[in-house]
N, C-alpha and C positions, 0 to 999 in steps of 0.2 A: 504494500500500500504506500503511493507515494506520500509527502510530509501532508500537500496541500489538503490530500483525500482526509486524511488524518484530521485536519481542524475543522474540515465540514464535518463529519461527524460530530466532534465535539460540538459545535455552534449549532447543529440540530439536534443533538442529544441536550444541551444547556437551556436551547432557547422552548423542548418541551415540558420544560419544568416551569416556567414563567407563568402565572394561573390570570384567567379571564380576568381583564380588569385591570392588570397590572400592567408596567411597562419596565424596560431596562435601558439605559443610555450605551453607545457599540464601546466604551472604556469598561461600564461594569460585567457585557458581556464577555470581554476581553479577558477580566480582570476571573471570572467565571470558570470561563473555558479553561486556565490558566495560563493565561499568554498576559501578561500583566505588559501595558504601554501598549498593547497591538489595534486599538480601536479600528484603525485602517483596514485591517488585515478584516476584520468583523465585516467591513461595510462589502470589500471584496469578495467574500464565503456567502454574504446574503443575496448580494445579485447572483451567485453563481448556482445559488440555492432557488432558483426561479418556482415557485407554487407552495415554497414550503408554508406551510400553514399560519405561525407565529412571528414571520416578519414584521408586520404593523407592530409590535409592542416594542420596537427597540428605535432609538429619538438619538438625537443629539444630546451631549452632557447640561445644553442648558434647557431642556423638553420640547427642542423645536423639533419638526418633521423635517427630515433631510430633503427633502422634495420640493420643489416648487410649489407652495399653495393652488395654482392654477393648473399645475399638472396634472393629467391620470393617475399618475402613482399618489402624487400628494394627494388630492383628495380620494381615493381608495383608501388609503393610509386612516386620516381623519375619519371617514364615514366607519372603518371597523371599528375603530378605538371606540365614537361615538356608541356602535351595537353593543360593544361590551360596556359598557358606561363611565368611559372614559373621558371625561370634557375637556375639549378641546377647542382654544380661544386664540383664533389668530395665528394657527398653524403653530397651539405651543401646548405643552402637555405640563400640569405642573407635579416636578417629580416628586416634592415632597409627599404630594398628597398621593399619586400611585405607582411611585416607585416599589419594585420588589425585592423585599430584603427577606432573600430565602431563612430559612431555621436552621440551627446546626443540625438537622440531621441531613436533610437535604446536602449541606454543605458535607458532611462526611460518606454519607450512602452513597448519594447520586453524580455527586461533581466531583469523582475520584483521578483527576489532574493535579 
């Protein structure tokens, strides 16, 4: 398995723990997956990851949608978040309020990187 194949797994094994409602910025998914600094590398594995189900839940570090507001993808992006009841103001997500901060078990069971 090459490295790349390797962190797509992890970024769809990571980003299926994320639970309805919640969102992740691509540093804490990074920081998740364990590639700690690799935000980039996240954004790279999620386009590459085209249908994967749990892409909408993951923003920029300050809750914005990486997408053009006007775009297809932007507003796809905002219309999920909104199903899951996510409010989103101005193409921005505020993370305090649904950021996901898994539990240690989660952290030791499931995100074994």
């Amino acid at each position: 398995m090459t490295e790349i194949n390797a962190v797509k797994l992890r970024v769809e094994k990571t980003l299926s723990l994320v639970p309805t409602g919640n969102v992740v910025s691509y540093g804490q998914l990074a920081d998740l997956c364990g590639l700690p600094g690799r935000a980039r590398l996240m954004g790279k594995c999620l386009k590459s990851l085209e249908g994967h189900h749990n892409w909408h839940r993951v923003l920029r570090a300050d809750g914005r949608i990486a997408f053009p507001q006007d775009s297809k993808l932007g507003q796809e992006q905002s219309m999920r978040l909104l199903e899951e009841g996510v409010w989103v103001k101005n193409g921005r997500v505020r993370i305090k309020d649904y950021g996901w901060q898994p539990d240690l078990y989660a952290i030791l069971s499931e995100l074994k990187y």
